[in-house]
C-alpha positions in Angstrom: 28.0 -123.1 33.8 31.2 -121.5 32.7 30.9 -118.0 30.9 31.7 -114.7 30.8 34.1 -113.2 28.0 34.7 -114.7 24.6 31.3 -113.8 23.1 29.9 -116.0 20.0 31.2 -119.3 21.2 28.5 -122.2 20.4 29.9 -124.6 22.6 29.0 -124.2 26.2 30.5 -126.7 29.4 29.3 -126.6 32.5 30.7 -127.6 35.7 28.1 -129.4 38.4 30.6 -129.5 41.2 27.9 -132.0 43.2 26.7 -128.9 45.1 25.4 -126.3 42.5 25.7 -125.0 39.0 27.7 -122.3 38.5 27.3 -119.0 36.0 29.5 -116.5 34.8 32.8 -118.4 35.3 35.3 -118.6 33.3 35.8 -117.6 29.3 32.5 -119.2 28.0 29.8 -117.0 26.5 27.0 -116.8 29.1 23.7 -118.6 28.8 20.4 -117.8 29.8 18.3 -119.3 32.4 17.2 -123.2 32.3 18.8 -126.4 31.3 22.4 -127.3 31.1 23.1 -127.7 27.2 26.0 -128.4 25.1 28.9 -130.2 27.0 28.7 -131.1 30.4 31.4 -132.2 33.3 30.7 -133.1 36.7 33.5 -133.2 38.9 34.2 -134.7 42.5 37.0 -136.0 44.2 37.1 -138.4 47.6 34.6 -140.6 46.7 34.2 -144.5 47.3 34.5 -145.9 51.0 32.9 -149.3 52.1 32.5 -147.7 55.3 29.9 -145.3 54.1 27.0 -144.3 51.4 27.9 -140.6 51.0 29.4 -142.2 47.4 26.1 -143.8 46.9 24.3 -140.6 47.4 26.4 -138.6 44.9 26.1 -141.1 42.5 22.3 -140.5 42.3 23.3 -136.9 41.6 25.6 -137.9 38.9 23.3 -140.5 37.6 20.3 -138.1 37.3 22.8 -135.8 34.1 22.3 -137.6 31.2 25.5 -137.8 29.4 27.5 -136.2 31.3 31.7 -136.4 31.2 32.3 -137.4 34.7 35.9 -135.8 35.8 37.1 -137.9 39.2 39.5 -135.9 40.9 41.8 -138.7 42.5 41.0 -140.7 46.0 38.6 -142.8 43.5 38.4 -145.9 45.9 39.6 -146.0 49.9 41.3 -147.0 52.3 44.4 -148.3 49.5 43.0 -147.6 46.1 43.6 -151.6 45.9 41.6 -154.1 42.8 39.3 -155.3 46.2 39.0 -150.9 47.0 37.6 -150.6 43.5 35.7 -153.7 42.9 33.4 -153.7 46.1 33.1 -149.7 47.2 33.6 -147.9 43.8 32.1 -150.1 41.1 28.6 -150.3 42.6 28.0 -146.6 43.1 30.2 -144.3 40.3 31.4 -147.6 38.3 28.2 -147.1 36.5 29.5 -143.9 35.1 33.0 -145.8 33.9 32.4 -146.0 30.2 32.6 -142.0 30.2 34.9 -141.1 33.2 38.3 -139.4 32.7 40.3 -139.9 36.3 43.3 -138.8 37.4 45.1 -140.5 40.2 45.1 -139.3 43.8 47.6 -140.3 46.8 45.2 -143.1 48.1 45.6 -144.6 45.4 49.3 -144.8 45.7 49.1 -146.6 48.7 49.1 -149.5 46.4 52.7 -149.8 44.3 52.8 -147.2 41.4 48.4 -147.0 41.7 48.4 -150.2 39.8 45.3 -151.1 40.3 43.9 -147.7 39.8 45.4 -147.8 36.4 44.2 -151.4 35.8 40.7 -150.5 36.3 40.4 -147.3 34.6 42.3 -149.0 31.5 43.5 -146.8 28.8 41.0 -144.2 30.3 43.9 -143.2 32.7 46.6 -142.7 30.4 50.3 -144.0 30.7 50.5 -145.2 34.4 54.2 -144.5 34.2 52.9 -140.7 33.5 48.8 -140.5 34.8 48.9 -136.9 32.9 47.0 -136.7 29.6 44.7 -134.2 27.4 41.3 -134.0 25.3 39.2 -131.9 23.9 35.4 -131.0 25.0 33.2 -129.3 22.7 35.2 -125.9 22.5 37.4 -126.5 25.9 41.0 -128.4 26.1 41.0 -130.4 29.5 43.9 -131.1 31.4 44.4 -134.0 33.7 47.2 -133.7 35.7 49.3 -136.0 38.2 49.9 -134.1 41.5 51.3 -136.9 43.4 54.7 -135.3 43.3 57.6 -137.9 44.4 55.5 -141.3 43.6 57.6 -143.4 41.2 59.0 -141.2 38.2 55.7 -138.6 39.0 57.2 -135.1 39.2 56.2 -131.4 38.8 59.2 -129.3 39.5 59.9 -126.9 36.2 62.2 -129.0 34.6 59.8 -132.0 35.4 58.8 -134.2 32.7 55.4 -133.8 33.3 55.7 -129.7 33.4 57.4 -129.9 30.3 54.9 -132.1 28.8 52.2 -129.6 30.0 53.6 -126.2 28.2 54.1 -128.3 25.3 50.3 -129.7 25.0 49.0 -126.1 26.1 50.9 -124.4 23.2 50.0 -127.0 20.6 46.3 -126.0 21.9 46.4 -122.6 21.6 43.5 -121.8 19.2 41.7 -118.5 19.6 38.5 -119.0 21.4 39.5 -122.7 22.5 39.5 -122.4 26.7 41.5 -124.4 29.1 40.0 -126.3 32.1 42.9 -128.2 34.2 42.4 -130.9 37.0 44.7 -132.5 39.6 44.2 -134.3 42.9 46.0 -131.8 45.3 45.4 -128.1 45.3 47.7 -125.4 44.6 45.5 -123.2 47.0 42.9 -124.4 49.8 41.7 -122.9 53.2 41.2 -126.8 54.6 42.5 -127.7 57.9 43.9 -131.0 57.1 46.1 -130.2 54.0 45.6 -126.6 53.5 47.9 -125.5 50.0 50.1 -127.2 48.0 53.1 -125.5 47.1 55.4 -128.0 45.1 52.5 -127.6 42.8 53.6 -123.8 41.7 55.3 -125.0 38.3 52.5 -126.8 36.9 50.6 -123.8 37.9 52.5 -121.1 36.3 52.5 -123.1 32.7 48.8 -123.2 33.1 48.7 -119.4 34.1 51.3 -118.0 31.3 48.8 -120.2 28.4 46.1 -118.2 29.5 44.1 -121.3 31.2 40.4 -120.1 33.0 39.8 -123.0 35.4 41.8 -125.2 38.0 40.0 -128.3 39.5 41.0 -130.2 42.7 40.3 -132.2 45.4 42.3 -133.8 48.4 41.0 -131.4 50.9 37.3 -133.3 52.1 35.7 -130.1 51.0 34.1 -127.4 48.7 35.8 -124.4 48.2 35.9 -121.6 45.4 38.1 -119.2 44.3 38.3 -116.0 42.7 40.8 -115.2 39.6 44.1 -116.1 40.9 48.3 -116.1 39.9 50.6 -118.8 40.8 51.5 -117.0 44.2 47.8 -116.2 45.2 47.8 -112.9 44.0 44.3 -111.6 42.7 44.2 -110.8 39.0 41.0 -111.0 37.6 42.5 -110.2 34.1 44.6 -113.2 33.7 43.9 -115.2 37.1 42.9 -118.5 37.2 39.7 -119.6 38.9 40.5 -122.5 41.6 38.1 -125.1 42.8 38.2 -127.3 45.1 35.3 -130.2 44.9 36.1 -133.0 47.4 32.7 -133.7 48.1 32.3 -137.2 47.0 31.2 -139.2 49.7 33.9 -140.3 51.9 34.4 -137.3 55.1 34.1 -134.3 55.2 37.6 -131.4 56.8 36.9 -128.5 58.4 37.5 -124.9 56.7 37.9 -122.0 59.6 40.2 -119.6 58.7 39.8 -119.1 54.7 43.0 -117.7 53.0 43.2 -114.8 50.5 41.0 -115.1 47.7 38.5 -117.3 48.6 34.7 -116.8 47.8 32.8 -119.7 49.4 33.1 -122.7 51.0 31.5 -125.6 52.1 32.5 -128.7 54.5 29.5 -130.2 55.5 27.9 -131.0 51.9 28.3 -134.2 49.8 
């Protein structure tokens, strides 16, 4: 559950990351003990191989949250994110959750020319697939999906980046008092994991988010869990402002190694589905 500040909100989301619920995060008024209510997302990247059932496994978990907005955080279908990739190792375990998924694209599935079929299966859901960036609202949150696959076709993020330009337009046209700002993108800014570790060229998108006041970051990319606490764009701590990071690869498909965790980071996890 996301809470904390900003007292007298009805509208509540909570995150189930696939490996606990979390309380007292964020800028949502905090709830007592007992069953999710309101709005709920649940959030995983790294998810569909052929080659395994850890996607089968976290469907079950999805399956059993009734109603749930299901946010997947990019590397939807493996090895090539290809129509075959989607039809035969994504659609039979979290295809069932299609009709209320909001995706964004992650590299795998540029493996195929401009994610084509990514966007082909995900239909309008996915947004422009020249762009893969889009907005909504949930209850009283704005969501953010972002494209971090910086350099694939016309898919930018530097600050004069159409897509960064795009994003401190939407976040100041959603600027409401008491309205909170949850943002999602495949790679992340900051991770401890020893495959990918951070992502720098992602510093842009993450200082329009940070300079609108945005509470929460989502990502995947690195085959693990992590959290972190309130952060800047540089990794600073600032737990006035900061934005709270994490990382939720734990889909199904492997899991990477986290030994040496960087500055800020409260927990992790890279042995969990």
């Amino acid at each position: 559950m996301l809470g904390g500040p900003g007292a007298g909100r009805s509208t509540t989301v909570f995150i189930v990351a696939l490996l606990a619920i979390f309380l007292a995060f964020g800028c949502a008024p905090e709830q007592p003990p007992g069953p999710p209510s309101g709005n709920v997302i649940v959030a995983a990247g790294d998810i569909a191989n052929c080659a395994g059932e850890g996607d089968e496994a976290t469907s079950r978990l999805v399956g059993g949250i009734d109603g749930a907005t299901v946010l997947t955080l990019g590397d939807e279908a493996y090895p090539e994110g290809t129509a075959q990739d989607f039809e035969e190792c994504y659609e039979p375990s979290w295809g069932q959750f299609k009709e209320r998924t909001k995706p964004i694209p992650g590299n795998h599935e540029y493996e195929t020319e401009g994610a084509s079929a990514y966007f082909d299966y995900f239909g309008e859901a996915a947004g422009n697939p020249d762009e893969g960036y889009y907005s909504y609202d949930l209850g009283s949150w704005h969501i953010v999906a972002l494209n971090s696959n910086c350099g694939e076709a016309e898919i930018r993020c530097g600050p004069g980046s159409a897509q960064t330009k795009w994003l401190k337009q939407d976040l100041a046209a959603n600027s409401d008092e008491g309205q909170c700002t949850l943002a999602y993108m495949h790679r992340p800014r900051f991770s401890s994991g020893e495959e990918h570790g951070s992502t720098p060229t992602l510093e842009p998108l993450w200082e329009a988010l940070y300079e609108a006041g945005a509470d929460v970051v989502l990502s995947g990319h690195e085959h693990n869990y992590e959290r972190f606490a309130p952060q800047d764009p540089e990794g600073r701590a600032d737990p006035e402002r900061g934005i709270r990071e994490f990382v939720v690869d734990t889909g199904g498909k492997s899991h990477y190694p986290i030994v040496n965790p960087i500055a800020n980071s409260e927990v992790h996890n890279d042995q969990t589905y």
